[in-house]
N, C-alpha and C positions, 0 to 999 in steps of 0.2 A: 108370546110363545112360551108354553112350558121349558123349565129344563131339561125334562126327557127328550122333547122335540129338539131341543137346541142339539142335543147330544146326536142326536141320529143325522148331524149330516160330519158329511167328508173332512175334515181337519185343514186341508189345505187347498179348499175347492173354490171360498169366495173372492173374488173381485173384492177394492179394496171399497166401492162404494155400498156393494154388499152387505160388506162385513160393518159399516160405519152406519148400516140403518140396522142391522141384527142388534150390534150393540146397544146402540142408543136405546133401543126399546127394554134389553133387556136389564142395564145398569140405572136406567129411569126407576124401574118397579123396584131394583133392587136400595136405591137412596130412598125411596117412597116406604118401603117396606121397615128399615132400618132407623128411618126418622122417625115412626111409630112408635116403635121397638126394643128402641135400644136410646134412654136417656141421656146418656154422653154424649152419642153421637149426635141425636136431636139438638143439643148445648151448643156441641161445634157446628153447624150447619145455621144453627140460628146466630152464631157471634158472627159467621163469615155471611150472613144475612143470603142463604142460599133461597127463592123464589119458590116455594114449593110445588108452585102449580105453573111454574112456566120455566121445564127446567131445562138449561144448558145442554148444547151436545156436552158427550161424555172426556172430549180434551178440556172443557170448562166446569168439571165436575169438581169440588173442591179433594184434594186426595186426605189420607191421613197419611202422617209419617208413622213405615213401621213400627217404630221403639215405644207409642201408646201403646201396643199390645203387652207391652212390659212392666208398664205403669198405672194402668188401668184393665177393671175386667170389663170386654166389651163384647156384649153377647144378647142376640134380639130374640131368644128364645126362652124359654123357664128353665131356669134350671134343672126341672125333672125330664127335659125332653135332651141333656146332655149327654150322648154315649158316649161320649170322647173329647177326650181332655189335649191337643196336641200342645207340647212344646219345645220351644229352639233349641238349639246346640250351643247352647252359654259355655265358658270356663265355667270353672270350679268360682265361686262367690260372685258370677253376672246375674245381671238377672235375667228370665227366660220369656219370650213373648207367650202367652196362653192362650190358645186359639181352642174356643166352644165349637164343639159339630151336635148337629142335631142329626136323626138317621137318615134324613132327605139329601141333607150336605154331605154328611159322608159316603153316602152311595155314589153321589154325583159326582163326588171326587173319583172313587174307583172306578165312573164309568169312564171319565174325561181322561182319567189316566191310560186307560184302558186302548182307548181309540185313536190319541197321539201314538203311544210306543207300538201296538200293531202296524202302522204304519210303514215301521222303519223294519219290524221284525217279525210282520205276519200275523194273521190269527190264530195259527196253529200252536198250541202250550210245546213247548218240547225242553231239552232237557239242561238243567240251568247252574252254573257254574256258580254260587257265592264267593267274591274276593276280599274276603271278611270271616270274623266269628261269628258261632250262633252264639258263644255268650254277649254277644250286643243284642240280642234279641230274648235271652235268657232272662238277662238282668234287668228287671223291671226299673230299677232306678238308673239303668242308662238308657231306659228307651226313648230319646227324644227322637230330631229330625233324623237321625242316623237309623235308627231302630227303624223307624216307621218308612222310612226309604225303602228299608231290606222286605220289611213285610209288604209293601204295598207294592215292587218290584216284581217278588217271588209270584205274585198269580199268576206269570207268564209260564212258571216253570212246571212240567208235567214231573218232574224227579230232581230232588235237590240237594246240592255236596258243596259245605264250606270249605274253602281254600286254604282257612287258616283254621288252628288249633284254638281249642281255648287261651294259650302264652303268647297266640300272635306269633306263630312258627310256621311255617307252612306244608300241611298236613299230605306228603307226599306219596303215602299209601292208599289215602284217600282218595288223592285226585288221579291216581293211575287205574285204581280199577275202577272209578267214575268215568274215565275216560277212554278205557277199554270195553267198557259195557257199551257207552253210545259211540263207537268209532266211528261211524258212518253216517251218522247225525248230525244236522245244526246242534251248535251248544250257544246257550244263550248265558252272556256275562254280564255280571252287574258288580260295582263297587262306588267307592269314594275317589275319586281323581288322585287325591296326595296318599291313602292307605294303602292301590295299587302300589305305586310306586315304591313306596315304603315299605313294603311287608310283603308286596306280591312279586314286583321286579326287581327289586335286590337282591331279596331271597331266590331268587331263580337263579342269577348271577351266582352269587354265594355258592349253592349247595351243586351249581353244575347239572341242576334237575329240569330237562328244556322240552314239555307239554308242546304235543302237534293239537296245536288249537285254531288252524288254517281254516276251519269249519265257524269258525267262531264267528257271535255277533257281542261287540261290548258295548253296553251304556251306562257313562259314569259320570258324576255331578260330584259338586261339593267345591266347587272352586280351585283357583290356583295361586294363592300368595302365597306359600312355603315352596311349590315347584320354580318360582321366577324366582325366587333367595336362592336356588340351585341351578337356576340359568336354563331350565328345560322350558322350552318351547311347546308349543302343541304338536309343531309339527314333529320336532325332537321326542316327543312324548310317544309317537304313532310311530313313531323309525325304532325305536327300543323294544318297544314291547314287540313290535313284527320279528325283530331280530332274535327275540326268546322262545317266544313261543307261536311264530308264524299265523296273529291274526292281522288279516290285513286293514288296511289304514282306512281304507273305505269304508270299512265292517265296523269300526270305531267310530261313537258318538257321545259327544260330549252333551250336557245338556244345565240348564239354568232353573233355578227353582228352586221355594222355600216355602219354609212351614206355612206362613201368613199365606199362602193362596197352594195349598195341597192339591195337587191332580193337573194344574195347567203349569207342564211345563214345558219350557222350552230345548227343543230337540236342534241338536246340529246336524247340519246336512251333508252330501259327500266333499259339498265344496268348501266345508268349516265354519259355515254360517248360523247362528241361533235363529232359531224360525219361531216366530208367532204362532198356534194355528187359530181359526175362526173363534175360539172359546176365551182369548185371551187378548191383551196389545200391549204394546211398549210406547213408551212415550219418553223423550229426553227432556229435560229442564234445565232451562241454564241459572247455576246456583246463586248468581245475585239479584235477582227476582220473579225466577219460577215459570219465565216466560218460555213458549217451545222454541227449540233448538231446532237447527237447520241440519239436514242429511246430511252426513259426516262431522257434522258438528262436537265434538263430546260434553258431556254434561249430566245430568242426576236421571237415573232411568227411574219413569214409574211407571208401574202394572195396572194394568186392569182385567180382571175376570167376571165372567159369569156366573162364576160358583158358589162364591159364599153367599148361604140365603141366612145362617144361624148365627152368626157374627157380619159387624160392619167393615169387611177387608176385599171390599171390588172394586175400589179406589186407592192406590196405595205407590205411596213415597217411599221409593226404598233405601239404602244408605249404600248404592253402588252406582257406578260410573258407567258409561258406556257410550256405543255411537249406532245411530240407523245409518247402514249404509246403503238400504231401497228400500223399495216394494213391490210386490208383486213380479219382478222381474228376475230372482235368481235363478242363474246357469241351470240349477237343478229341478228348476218345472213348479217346486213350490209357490203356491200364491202366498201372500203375506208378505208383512215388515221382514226381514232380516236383521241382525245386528250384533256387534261385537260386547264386549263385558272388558272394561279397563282397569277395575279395583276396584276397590273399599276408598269411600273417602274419607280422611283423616279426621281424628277427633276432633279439631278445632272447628272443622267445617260443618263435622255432626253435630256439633254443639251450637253453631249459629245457624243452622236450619232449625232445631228445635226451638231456641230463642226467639226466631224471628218469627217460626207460627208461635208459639205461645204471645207475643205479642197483641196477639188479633184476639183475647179472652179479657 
């Protein structure tokens, strides 16, 4: 099946045996495609002596860890077919994963992106709240994962007003007559989980400035290790912000997702669960030999997507923690995995996962 075809169904529609032959066919063409392709990968597919003609379902598919994308350029297309260059959100002296899109891959991403967050927020573009700078989308040299979240977010938005000033102030003339123009509108909001917080709900507190945003719908990613060093909660997260600016908690979604697999991402549901949809899976690994983890179990989450056709990243070890707590069964009607996100594992462990696959070269 093409990946246009794959794109045109329902997000959270298949069964899980469904979803486990769509997969398979589609991550098959896509290891087939990439061992062609892409010489590195070929290297590591032949040291872990992968079968090329008789291949694994896709939980036996060998993964790579993330941080080769940091270390190596890995990309199955030519160079001149690269319109985009994506990369991570390193500090200052990391290094940054660099993820190759070809213009097939990067449509496919905005359609997949496209199709998840309609979901939770409609078809209809309406009118969109940035809890951030444009100069993060200004400044070409900070546009990594942050940047290209805001750009690839904003196609939802029919009219668009940042929240914050270029100093990271929160621009209050701004958002009153942005918010007196659409009074009576859904307002669609998008940020960073810890930048809200930081720059959007303090400053609210601060300045005593309290936006009637009860209309509101917010989706915001980026993780939470600086909100748990200040003790907030998710759920503590969705009781504050209602208390400022009266969006309700239901209308708040969190969601999981990174540069190495752009457009599949993982959306929370009303009942605070990260959902899979049909384009993508989770898979946990227990870190002293790789082997799958049992529901509720916690251990190393890895991804799988449909997406990437211009780099080898639809198999992928990622360097975070978490737990499936079902499938196909949650409260909320969603088919798919469910599951929670537990941290970042600590260097030492990131360092004996990498050790221990480079072992196998």
């Amino acid at each position: 099946m093409e990946i246009n075809e794959i794109l045109e169904i329902s997000p959270y529609s298949l069964s899980k045996d469904q979803k486990r032959e769509l997969l398979n066919n589609r991550l098959h063409e896509l290891t087939r495609k990439h061992y062609e392709q892409c010489l590195p990968y070929r290297r590591m597919m032949d040291a872990m002596e992968l079968d090329m003609d008789n291949l694994p379902g896709y939980e036996k598919l060998p993964f790579l860890p993330v941080r080769l994308f940091k270390e190596f350029e890995l990309r199955s297309c030519e160079k001149d077919e690269i319109v985009k260059t994506m990369t991570s959100s390193g500090t200052t002296g990391q290094q940054v994963s660099r993820i190759f899109l070809d213009r097939e891959t990067s449509s496919a991403q905005q359609k997949c992106l496209t199709k998840i967050v309609s979901h939770f927020i409609g078809t209809k573009r309406v009118p969109m709240l940035i809890l951030d700078t444009s100069a993060v989308v200004k400044n070409r040299s900070m546009f990594s994962a942050r940047g290209a979240g805001i750009l690839g977010f904003s196609m939802f938005g029919s009219k668009r007003q940042y929240a914050l000033d270029e100093n990271m102030e929160l621009d209050i003339e701004g958002m009153k007559n942005f918010l007196e123009e659409h009074k009576d509108e859904t307002i669609f909001m998008f940020g960073f989980t810890f930048m809200i917080w930081q720059h959007f709900y303090k400053k609210l507190i601060e300045t005593g400035y309290l936006p009637n945003l009860s209309k509101g719908v917010l989706i915001h990613g980026g993780g939470w290790k600086k909100l748990v060093n200040e003790k907030v909660s998710p759920i503590e997260y969705k009781k504050r912000l209602n208390e400022v600016c009266g969006i309700l908690p239901e209308n708040m979604h969190d969601y999981y997702g990174m540069v190495e697999q752009t457009g599949c991402v993982y959306m929370e549901c009303q009942c605070g669960h990260l959902h899979a949809s049909v384009f993508s899976d989770v898979l946990i690994r227990r870190p002293k030999d790789f082997s799958l983890a049992a529901v509720g179990e916690q251990g190393l989450i890895e991804v799988v997507s449909v997406l990437p056709g211009s780099y080898p990243g639809h198999v992928l070890l990622t360097e975070d923690e978490g737990m499936i707590l079902g499938e196909d069964d949650c409260p909320c009607g969603l088919k798919g995995k469910y599951f929670k996100i537990e941290g970042r594992i600590k260097n030492a462990e990131i360092r004996g996962c990498s050790d221990t696959y480079a072992t196998k070269f």
